[in-house]
C-alpha positions in Angstrom: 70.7 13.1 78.8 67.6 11.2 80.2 68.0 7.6 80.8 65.2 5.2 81.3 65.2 2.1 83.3 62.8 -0.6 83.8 62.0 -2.5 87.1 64.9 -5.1 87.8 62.8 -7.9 88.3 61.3 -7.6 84.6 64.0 -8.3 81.7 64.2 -6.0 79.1 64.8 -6.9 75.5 65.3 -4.0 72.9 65.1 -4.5 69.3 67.2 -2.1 67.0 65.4 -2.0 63.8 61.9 -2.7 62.3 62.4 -4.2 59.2 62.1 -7.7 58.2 64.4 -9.0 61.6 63.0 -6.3 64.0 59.1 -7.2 62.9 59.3 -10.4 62.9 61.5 -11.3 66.1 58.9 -8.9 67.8 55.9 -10.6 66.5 57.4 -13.8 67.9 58.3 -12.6 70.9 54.9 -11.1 71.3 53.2 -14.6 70.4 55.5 -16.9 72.6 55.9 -14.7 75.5 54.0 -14.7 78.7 52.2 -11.5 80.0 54.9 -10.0 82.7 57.7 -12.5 81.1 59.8 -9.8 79.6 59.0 -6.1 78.1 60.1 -5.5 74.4 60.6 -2.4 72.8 61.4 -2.1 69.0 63.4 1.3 67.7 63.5 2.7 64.4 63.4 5.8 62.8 60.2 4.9 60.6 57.2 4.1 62.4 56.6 0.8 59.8 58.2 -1.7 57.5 58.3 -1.9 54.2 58.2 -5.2 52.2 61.3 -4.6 49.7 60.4 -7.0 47.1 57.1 -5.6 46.0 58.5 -2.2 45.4 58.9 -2.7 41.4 55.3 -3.5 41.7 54.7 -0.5 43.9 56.7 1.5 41.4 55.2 -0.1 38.5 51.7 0.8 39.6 50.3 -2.8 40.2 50.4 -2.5 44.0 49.3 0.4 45.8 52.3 1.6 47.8 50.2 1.9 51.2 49.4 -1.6 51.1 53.6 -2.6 51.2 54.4 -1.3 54.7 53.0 -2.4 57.6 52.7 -0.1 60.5 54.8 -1.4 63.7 52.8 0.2 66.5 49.6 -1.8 64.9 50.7 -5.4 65.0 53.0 -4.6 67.8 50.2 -4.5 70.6 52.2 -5.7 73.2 55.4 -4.4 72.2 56.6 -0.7 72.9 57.6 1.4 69.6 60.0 4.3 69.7 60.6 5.9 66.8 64.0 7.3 66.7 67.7 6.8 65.6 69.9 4.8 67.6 73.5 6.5 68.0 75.4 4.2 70.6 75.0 1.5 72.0 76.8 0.9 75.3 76.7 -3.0 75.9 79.1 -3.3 79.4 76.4 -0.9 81.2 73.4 -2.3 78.9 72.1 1.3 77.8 71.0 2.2 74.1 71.4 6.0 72.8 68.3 7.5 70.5 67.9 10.5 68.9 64.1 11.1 68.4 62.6 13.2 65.6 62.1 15.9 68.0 63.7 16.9 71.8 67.1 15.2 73.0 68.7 12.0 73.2 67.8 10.2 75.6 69.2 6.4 77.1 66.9 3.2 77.2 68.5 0.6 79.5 68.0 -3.4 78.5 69.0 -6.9 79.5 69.1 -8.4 75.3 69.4 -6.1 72.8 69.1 -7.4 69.2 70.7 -5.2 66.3 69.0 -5.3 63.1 69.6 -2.3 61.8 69.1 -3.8 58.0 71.6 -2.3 55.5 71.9 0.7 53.0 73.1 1.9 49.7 76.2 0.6 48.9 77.7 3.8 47.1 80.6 5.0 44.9 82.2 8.2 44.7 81.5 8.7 40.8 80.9 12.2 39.8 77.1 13.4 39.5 76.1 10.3 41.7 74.7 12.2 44.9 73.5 15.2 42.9 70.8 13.5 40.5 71.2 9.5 41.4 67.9 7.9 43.6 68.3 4.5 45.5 65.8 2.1 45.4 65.3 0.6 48.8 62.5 2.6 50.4 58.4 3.2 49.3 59.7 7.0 49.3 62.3 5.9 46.6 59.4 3.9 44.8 57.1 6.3 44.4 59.4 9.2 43.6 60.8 7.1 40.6 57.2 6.1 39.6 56.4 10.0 39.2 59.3 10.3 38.1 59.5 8.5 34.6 55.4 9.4 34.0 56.8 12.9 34.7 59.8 12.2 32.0 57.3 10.8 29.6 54.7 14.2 30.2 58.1 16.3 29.1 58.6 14.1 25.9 55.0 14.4 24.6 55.0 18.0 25.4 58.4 18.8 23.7 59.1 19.4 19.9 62.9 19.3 20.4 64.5 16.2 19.8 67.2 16.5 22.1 65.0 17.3 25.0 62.8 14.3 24.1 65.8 12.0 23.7 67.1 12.6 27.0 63.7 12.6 28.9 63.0 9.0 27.4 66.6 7.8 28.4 66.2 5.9 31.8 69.4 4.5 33.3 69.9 2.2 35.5 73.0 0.5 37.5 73.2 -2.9 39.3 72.1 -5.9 37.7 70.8 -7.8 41.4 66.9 -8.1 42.2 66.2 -4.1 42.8 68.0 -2.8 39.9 66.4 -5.8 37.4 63.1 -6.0 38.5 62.3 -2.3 39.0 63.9 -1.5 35.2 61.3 -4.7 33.9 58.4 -3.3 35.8 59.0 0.4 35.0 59.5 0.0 31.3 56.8 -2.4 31.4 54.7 0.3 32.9 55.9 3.0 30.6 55.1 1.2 27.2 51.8 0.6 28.3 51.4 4.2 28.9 52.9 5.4 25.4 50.5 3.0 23.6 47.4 4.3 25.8 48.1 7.5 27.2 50.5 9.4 25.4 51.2 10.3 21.6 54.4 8.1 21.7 56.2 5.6 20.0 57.9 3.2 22.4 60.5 2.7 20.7 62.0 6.2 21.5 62.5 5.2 24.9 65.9 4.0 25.6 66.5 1.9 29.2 69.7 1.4 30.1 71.1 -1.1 32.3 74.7 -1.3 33.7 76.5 -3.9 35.4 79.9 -4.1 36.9 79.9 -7.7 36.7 79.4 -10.3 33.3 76.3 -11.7 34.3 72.7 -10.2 36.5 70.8 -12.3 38.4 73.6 -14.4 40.3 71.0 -16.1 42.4 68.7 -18.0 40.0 71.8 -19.1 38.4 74.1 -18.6 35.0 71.4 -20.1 32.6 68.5 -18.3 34.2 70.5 -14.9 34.0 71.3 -15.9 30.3 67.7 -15.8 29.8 66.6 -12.9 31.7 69.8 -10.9 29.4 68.0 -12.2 26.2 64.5 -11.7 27.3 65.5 -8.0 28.2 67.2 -7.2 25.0 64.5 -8.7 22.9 62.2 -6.0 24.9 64.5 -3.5 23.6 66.5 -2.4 26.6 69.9 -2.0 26.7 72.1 -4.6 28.5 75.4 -3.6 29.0 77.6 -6.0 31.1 81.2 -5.9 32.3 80.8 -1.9 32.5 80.5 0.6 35.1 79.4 4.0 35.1 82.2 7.1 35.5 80.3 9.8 35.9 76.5 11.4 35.9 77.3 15.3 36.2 74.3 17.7 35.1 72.6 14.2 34.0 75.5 13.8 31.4 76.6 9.5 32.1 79.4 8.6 30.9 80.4 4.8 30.7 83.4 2.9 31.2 83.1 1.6 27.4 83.3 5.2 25.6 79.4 5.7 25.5 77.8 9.3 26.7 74.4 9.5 26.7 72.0 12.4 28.4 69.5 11.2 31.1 67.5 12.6 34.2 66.8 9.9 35.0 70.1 7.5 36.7 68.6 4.5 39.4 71.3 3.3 41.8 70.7 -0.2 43.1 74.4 -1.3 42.8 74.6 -3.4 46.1 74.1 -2.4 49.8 76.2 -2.9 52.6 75.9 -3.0 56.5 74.0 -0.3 58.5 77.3 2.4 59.9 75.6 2.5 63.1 77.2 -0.9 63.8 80.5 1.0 64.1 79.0 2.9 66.9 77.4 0.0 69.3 81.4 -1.1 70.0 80.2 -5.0 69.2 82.3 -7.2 67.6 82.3 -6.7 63.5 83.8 -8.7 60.8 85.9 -6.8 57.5 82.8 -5.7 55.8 81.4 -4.2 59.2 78.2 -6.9 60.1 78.3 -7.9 63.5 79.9 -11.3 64.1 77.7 -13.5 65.1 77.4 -17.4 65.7 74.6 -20.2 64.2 72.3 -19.2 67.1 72.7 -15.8 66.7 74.1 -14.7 69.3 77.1 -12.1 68.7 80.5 -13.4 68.8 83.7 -11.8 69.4 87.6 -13.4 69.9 86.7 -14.0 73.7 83.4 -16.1 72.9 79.8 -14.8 73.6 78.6 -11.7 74.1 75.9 -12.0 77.0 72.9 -10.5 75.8 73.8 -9.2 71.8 72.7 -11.1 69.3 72.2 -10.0 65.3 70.2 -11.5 62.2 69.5 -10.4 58.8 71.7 -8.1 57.0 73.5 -6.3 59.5 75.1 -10.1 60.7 77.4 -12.0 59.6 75.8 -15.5 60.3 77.6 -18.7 59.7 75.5 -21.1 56.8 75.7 -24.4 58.3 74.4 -26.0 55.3 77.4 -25.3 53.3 80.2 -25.2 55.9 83.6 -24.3 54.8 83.2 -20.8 56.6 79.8 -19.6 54.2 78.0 -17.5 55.5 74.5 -16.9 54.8 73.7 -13.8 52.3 71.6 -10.9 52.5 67.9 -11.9 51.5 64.6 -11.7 52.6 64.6 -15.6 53.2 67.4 -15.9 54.9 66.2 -12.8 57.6 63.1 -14.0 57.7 63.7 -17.3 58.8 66.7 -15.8 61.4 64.1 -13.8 62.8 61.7 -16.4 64.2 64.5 -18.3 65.3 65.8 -15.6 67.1 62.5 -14.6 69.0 62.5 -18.4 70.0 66.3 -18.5 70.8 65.6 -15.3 73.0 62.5 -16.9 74.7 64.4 -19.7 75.6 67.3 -18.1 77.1 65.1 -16.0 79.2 63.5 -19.3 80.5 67.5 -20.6 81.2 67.8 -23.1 78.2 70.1 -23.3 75.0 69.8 -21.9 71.6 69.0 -23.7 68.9 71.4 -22.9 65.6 70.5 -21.5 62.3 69.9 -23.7 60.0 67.7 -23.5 56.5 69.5 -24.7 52.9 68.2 -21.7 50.4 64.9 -22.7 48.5 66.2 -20.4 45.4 65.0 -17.3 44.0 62.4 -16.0 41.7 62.0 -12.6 40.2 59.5 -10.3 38.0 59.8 -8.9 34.6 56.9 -7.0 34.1 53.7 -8.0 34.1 53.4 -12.0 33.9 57.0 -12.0 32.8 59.3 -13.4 35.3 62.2 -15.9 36.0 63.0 -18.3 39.0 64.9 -21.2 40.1 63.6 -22.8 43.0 64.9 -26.1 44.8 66.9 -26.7 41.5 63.1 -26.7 39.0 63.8 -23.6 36.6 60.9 -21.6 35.7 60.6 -18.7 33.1 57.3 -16.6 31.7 54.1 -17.0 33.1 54.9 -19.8 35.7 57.7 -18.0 37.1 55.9 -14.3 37.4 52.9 -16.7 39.0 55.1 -18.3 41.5 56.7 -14.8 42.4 53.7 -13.1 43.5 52.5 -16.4 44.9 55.8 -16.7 47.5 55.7 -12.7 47.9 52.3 -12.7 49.1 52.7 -15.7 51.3 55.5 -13.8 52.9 53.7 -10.3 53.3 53.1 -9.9 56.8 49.6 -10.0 58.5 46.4 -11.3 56.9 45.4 -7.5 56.4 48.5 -6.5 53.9 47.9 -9.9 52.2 44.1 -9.0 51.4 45.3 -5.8 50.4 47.9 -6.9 47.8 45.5 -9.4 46.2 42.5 -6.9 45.7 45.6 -4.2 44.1 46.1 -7.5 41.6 42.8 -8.1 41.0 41.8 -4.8 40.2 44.6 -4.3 37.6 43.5 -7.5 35.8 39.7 -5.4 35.4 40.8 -1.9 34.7 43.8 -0.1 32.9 46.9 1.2 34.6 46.1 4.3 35.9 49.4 5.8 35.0 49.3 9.6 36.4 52.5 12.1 37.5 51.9 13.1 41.3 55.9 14.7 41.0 54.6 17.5 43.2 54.4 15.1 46.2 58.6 15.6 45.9 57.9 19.0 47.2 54.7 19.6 48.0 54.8 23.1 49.4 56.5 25.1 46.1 53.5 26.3 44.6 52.5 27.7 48.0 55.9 29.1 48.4 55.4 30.9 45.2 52.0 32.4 46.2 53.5 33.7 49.2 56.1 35.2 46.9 59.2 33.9 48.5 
């Protein structure tokens, strides 16, 4: 195994991850560092990031999927990008493990590492799950669902049988958080639009499902707001089942905990997420639900104090929510990593030049989410909004948020298009695998 080093006299600081922690504790390294000060390399195995919460919108048509990553290696001048997998992490001798796409592992040495890994599907062993379910986390996801229900709704308008119909226009989907909510609102938003314009179909054969464990979606903008948002989606039609989880999926067959079997190909998994497992293999210190423990400055902690040179944000961490005390920690949203990020690219910069961390501190502004289009609900610094005002101040907040003025420009031209042309609402399911028709010509 290879193993790079870098001159002695010039610290090293890795970052594991490039999502919203890795980009944005890179771009403030990169502003607030000196030329020579330090060398930073960022590691992930995608070459951008993706802006989560304008997937629906991706999915949904209303934002061009290109225009919600950002490519790392372009507004990371100054900053090295590998793209790879970190396997280990081997903090006593400072050395990092990555598996590229292609050739072997090879070792990058480093004086501060930062582990950001982000976080994944948070999955359960129910029957059918792994064979037909799709996550939504990723543009990939986004774009395969998108094709995927125009696709469904293709196979109903082309079908005479009734059963085949019935299960086509059956969409399902489990976890009532952000993902699972606002992608069901925007895609059945999507899809009505495209039965009344594009296809000989009456809406109201589509049935959407959504499931949740819990009594109540939305936790974050609060019991009335989540009241609403239950009301508003069953007066659209969809079905809101609460207190129920899904058994099984097999051959597209869901069966749920409160008797009811229905047929679908379509089943949407955005029940939670939980900490990246490569944490178990960087031999840091890790709390019960496997984040790295980490203190208000966010610098890793273990039950011997600091550890020199490790330090965590976002969700992968465990960070300590000093605005609440009592042992709260801070939860796993954009706002929350975002705002960890900078702090940590100015904590970093200021160890380097031999002062003290300052500690994490922001009380959360609140939460706002999209139904559809200019449907929406928030809650923010206790005003509660709903309709128009609330889908308004969601893409207002998002947008502020999108990284670099480029993206931003992007997004708003995607908006203001769709308010002067229809959807364009067109199955490219193919791109799923792109090379079968080929493979058929060749005869194999």
């Amino acid at each position: 195994m290879a193993t790079t080093t870098d001159a002695p006299d010039i610290p090293h600081v890795i970052v594991v991850g490039g999502g919203y922690v890795g980009l944005y504790t890179a771009l403030r390294l990169q502003r607030r560092l000196r030329r020579g000060e330090a060398k930073v390399t960022v590691v992930d195995p995608r070459s951008y990031m993706t802006y989560q919460p304008f997937l629906p919108e991706a999915a949904a048509g209303s934002v061009e999927p290109r225009h919600v990553v950002v490519a790392l290696r372009k507004v990371l001048r100054r900053c090295q990008v590998v793209t790879g997998s970190v396997t280990a992490i081997d903090h006593p001798r400072r050395r990092l493990t990555i598996r590229p796409p292609e050739g072997g592992e090879f070792e990058l040495a480093y004086d501060h590492v930062v582990v950001a890994p982000g976080s994944i599907a948070r999955t359960l062993p129910i029957p059918g799950l792994a064979e037909i379910g799709i996550g939504f986390k990723t543009v990939e996801e986004a774009i395969r669902l998108r094709n995927l229900v125009v696709e469904m709704l293709d196979v109903a308008s082309s079908s005479t049988d009734a059963a085949i119909r019935a299960r086509a226009l059956t969409f399902v989907f489990v976890g009532g958080g952000y993902a699972g909510v606002e992608a069901l609102a925007e895609l059945e938003d999507m899809a009505r639009y495209a039965c009344r314009t594009t296809y000989s179909l009456d809406p109201s054969l589509m049935r959407w499902v959504l499931v949740e464990a819990s009594d109540r979606i939305l936790p974050e903008v609060g019991e009335d707001m989540g009241e609403y948002t239950v009301r508003e989606l069953r007066r659209r039609g969809i079905d809101v089942r609460l207190a129920t989880r899904m058994d099984s999926c097999e051959g597209g067959v869901v069966r749920l905990s409160d008797g009811t079997v229905l047929e679908s190909d379509t089943v949407v998994w955005t029940a939670g997420v939980k900490a990246h497992p490569m944490l178990a293999a960087t031999g840091l210190p890790l709390d019960d639900k496997g984040r790295l423990r980490c203190r208000a400055d966010l610098r890793v902690t273990g039950d011997d104090g600091v550890v020199p040179g490790a330090w965590g944000a976002g969700d992968a961490a465990a960070v300590p929510d000093l605005t609440k005390g009592d042992g709260a920690l801070c939860g796993p949203s954009a706002q929350h990593a975002v705002r960890q990020a900078r702090l940590l690219g100015d904590n970093l910069v200021t160890v380097l030049r031999g002062g003290r961390p300052a500690e994490y501190r922001h009380a959360y502004a609140g939460s706002v989410a999209s139904l559809g289009l200019y449907k929406g609900v928030a809650q923010v610094y206790g005003v509660k909004l709903r309709g128009l005002p609330a889908w308004f101040m969601h893409r207002t907040y998002h947008v502020s948020r999108m990284p670099t003025l480029n993206r931003k420009l992007r997004v708003l031209s995607d908006w203001t298009l769709s308010l002067l042309f229809a959807r364009e609402v067109v199955s490219l399911g193919q791109f799923a695998d792109p090379r079968a028709e080929f493979r058929r010509a060749a005869g194999r």
